[in-house]
PASEBA-1860 file (N, C-alpha, C; in nm, 3 decimals):
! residues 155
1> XXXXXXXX> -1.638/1.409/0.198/-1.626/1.365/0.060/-1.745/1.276/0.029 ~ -1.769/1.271/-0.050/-1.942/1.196/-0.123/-1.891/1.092/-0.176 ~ -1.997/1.013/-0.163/-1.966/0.862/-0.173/-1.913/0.870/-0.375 ~ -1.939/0.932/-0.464/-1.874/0.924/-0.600/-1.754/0.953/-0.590 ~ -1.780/1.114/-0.513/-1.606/1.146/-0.534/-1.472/1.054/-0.462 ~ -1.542/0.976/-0.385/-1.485/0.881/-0.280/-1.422/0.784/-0.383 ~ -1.528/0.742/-0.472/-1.514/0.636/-0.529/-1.406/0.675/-0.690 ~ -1.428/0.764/-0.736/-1.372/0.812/-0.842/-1.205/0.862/-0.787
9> XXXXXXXX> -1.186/0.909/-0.651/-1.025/0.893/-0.604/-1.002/0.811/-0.559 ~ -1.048/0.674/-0.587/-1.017/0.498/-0.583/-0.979/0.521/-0.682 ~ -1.035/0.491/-0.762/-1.008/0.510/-0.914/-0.893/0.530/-0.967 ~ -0.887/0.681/-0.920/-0.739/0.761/-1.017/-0.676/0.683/-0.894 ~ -0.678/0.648/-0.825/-0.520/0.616/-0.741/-0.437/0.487/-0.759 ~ -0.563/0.403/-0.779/-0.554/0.245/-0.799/-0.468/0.254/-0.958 ~ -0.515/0.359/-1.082/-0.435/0.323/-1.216/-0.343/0.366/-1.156 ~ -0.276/0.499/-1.107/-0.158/0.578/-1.061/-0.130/0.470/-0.979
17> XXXXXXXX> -0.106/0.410/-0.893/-0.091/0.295/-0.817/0.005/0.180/-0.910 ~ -0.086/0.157/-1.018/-0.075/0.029/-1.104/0.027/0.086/-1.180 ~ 0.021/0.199/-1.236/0.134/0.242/-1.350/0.274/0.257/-1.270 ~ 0.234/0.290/-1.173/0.402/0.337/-1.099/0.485/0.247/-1.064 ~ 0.365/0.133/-0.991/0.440/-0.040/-1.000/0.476/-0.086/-1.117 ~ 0.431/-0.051/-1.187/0.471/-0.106/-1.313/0.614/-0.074/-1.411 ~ 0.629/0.018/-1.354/0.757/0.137/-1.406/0.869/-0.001/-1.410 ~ 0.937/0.000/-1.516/1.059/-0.132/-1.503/1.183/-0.060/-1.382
25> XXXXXXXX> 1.276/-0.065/-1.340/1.348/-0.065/-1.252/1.473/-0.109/-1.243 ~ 1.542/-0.072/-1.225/1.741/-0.181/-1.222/1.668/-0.275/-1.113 ~ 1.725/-0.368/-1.090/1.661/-0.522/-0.953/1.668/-0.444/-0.864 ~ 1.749/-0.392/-0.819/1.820/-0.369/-0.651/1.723/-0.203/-0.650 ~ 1.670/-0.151/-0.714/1.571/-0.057/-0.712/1.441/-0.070/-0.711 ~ 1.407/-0.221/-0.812/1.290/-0.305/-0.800/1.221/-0.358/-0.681 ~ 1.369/-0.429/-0.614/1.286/-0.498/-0.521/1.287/-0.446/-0.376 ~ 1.378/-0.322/-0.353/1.324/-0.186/-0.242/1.235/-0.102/-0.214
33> XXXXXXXX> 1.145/-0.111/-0.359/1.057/-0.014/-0.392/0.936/-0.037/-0.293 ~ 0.905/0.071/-0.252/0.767/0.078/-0.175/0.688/-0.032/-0.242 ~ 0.577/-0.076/-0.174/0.430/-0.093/-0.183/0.360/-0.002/-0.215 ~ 0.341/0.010/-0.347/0.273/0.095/-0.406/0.157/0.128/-0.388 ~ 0.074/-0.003/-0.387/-0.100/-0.008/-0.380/-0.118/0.001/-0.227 ~ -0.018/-0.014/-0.150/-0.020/0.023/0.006/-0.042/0.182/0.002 ~ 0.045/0.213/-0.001/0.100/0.373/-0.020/-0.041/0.453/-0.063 ~ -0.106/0.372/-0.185/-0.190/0.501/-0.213/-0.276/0.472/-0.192
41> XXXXXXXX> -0.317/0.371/-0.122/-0.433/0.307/-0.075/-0.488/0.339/0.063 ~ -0.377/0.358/0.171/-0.332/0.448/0.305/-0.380/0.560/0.244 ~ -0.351/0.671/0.182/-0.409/0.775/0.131/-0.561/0.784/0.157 ~ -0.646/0.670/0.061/-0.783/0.662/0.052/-0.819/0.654/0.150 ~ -0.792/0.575/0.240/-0.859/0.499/0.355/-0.810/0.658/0.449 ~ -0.711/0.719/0.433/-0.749/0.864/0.518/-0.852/0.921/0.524 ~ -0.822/0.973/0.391/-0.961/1.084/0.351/-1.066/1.063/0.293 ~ -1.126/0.917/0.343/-1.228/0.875/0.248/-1.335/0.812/0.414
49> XXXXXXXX> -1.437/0.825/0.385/-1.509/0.756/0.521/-1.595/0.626/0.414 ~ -1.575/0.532/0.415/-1.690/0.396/0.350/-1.679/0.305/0.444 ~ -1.763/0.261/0.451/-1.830/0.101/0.501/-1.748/-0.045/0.438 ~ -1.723/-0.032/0.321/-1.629/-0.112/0.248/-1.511/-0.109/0.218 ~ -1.435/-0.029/0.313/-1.276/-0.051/0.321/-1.236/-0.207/0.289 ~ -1.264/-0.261/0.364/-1.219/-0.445/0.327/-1.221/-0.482/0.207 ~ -1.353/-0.443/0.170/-1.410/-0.505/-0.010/-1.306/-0.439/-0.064 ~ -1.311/-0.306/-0.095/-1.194/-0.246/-0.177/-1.091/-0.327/-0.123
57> XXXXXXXX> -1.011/-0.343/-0.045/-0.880/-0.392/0.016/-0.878/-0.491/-0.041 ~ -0.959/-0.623/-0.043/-0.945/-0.714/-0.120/-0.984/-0.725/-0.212 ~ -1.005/-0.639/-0.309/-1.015/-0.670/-0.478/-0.902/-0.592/-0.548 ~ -0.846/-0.461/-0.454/-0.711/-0.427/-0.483/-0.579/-0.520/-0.440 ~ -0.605/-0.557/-0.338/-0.490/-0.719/-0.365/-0.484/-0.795/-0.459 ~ -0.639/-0.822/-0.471/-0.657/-0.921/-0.581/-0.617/-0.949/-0.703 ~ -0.643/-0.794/-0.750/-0.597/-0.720/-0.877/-0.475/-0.717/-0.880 ~ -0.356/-0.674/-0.742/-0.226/-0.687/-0.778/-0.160/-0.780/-0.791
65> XXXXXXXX> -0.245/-0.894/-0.686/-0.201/-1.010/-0.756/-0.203/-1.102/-0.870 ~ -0.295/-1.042/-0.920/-0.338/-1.128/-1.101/-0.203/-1.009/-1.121 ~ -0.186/-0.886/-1.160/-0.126/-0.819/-1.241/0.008/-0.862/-1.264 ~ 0.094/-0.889/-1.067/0.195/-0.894/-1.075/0.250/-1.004/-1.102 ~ 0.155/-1.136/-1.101/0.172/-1.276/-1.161/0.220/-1.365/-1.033 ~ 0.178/-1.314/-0.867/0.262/-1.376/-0.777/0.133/-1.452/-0.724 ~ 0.124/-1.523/-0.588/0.068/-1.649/-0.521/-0.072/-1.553/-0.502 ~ -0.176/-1.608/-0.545/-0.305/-1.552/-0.525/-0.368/-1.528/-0.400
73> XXXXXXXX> -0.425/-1.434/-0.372/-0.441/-1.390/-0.216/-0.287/-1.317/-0.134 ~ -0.190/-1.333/-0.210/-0.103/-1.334/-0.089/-0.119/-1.182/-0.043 ~ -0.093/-1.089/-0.169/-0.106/-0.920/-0.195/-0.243/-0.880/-0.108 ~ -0.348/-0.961/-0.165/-0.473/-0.940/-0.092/-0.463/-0.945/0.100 ~ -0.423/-1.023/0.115/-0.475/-1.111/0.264/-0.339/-0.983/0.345 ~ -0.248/-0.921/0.266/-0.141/-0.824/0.328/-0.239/-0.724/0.327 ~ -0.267/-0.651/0.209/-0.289/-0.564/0.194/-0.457/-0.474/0.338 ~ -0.512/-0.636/0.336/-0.633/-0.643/0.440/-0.613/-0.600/0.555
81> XXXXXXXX> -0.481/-0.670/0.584/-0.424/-0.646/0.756/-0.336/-0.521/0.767 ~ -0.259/-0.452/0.649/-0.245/-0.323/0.648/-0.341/-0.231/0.660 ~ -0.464/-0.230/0.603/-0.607/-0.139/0.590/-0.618/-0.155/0.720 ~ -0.639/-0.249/0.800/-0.701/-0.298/0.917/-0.606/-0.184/1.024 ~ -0.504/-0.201/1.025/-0.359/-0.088/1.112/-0.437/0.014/1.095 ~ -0.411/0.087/0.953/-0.475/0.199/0.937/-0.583/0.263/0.963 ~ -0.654/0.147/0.968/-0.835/0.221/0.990/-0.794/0.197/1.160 ~ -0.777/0.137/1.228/-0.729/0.160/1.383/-0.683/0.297/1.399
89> XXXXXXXX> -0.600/0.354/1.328/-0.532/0.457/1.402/-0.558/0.577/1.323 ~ -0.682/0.550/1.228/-0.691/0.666/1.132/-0.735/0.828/1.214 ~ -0.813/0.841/1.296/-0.823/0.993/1.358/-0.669/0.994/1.409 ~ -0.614/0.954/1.435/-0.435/0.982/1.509/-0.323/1.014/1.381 ~ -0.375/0.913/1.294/-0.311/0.939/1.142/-0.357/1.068/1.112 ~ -0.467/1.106/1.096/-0.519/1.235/1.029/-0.458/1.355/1.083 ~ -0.459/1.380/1.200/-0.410/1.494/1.243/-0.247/1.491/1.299 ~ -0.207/1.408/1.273/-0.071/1.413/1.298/0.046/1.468/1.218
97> XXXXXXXX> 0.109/1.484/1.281/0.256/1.588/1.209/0.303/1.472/1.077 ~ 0.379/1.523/0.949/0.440/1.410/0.819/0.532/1.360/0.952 ~ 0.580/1.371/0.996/0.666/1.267/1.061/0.572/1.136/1.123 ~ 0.491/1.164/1.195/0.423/1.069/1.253/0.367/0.972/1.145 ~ 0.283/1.074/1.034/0.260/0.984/0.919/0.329/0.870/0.908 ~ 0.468/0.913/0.854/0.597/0.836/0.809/0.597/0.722/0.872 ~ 0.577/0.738/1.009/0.600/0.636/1.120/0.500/0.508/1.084 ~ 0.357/0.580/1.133/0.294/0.477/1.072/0.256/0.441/0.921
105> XXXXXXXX> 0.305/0.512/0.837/0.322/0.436/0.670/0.430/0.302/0.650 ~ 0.535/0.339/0.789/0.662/0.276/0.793/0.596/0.096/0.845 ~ 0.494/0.149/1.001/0.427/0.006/1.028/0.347/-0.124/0.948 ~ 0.270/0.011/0.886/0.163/-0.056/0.785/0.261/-0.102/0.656 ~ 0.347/-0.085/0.624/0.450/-0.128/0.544/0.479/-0.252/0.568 ~ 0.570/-0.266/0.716/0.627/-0.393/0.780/0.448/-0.478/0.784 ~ 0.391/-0.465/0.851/0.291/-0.528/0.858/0.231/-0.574/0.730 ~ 0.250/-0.523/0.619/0.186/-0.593/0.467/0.322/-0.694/0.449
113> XXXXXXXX> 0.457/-0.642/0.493/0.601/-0.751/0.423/0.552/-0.860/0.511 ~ 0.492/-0.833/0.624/0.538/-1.005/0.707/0.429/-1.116/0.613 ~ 0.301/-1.081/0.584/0.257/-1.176/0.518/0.303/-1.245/0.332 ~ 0.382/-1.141/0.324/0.415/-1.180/0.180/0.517/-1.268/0.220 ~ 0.644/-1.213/0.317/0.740/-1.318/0.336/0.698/-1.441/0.345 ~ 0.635/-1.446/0.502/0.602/-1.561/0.516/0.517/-1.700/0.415 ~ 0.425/-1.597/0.330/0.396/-1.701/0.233/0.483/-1.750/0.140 ~ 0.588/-1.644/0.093/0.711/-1.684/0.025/0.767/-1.789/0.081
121> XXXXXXXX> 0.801/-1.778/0.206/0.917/-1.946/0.307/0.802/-2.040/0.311 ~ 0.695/-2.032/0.304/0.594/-2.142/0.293/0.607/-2.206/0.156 ~ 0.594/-2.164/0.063/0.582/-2.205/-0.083/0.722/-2.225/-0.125 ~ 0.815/-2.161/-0.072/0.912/-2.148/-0.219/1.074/-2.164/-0.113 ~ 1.062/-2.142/0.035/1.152/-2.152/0.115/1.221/-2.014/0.102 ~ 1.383/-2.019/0.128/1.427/-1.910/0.179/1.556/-1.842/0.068 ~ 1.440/-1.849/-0.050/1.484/-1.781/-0.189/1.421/-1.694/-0.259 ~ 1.506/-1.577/-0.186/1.401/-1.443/-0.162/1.552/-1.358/-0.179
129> XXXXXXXX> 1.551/-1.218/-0.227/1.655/-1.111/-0.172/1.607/-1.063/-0.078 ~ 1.707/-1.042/0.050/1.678/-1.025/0.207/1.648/-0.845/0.185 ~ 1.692/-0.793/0.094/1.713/-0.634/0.057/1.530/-0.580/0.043 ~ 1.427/-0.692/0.030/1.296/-0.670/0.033/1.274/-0.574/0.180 ~ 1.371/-0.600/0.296/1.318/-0.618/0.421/1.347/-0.433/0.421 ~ 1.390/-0.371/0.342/1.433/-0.261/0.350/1.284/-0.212/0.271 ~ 1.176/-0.218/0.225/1.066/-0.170/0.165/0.946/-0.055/0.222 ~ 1.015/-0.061/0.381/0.914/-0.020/0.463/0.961/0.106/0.475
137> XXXXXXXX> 1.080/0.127/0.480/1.176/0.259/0.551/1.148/0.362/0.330 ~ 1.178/0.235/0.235/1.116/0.332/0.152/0.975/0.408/0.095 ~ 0.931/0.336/0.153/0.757/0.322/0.124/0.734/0.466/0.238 ~ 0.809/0.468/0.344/0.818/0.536/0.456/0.869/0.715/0.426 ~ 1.008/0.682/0.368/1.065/0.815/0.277/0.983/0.847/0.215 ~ 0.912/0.804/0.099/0.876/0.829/-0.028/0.681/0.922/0.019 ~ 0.648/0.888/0.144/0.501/0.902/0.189/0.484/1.050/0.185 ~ 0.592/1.184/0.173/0.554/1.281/0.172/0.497/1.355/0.030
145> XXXXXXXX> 0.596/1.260/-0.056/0.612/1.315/-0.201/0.421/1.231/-0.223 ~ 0.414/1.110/-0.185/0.336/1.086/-0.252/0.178/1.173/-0.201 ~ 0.166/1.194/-0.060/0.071/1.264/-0.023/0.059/1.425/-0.101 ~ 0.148/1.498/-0.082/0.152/1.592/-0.207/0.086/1.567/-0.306 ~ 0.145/1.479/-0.414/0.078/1.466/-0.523/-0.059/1.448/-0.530 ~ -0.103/1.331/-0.454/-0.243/1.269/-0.443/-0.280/1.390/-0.361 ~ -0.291/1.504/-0.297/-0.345/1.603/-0.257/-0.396/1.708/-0.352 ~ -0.332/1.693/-0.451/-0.336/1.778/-0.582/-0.406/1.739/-0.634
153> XXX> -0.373/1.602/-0.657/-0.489/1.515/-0.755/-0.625/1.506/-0.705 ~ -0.645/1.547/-0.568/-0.772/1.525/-0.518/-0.847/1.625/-0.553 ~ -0.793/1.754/-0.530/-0.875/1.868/-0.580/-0.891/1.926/-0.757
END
């Protein structure tokens, strides 16, 4: 893939990303919901080869965190150490069976919740819905439908 087209399926994924988070929700559907900008961001960092995985990683945190109105950096500094999983295991990711995917969409999931929690019990203590901790297993379900789509969208 060429460094435009690379950059232009940042692009469409990051609004598709932003709009889907954005979708309003009943609570208890809200706050289960995948990691969105994880989800399609794992995507990029598959099928995309750049030098600036990080930079992107942290200006798409950045961005979700101005959007979503929560503790600055927190989205970012997750979202970094999720990219970081991923780009580790990306030739093993690539050719692996959707199940394996799943598996590791499921890690890189848990691995973006532990830094949000924890900055949450830092700042604000232990007034949180515990039902967040379930985000990974959906982010996890949801990784086939979304690779589909963004497969479509790529071509």
């Amino acid at each position: 893939m060429t460094k435009n087209n690379s950059l232009l399926l940042l692009t469409k994924i990051t609004i598709i990303a932003l709009i889907v988070g954005a979708i309003s929700l009943p609570s208890v559907l809200e706050i289960v919901s995948p990691f969105w900008m994880l989800i399609f961001f794992i995507y990029w960092i598959i099928y995309t080869n750049t030098k600036a995985l990080y930079l992107f990683a942290l200006i798409l945190g950045l961005l979700t965190d101005i959007l979503q109105g929560g503790i600055l950096g927190q989205n970012a500094l997750a979202l970094l150490i999720s990219s970081a999983f991923i780009f580790n295991v990306k030739k093993s990711f690539y050719v692996s069976n959707l199940t394996t995917q799943q598996v590791y969409v499921f890690f890189a999931s848990l691995i973006y919740l532990i830094p949000l929690i924890l900055t949450h019990l830092a700042i604000q203590g232990f007034d949180f819905s515990w039902l967040i901790i379930l985000s990974p297993f959906t982010g996890s379900i949801i990784w086939p439908l979304v690779r589909l789509f963004l497969a479509k969208l790529k071509h």
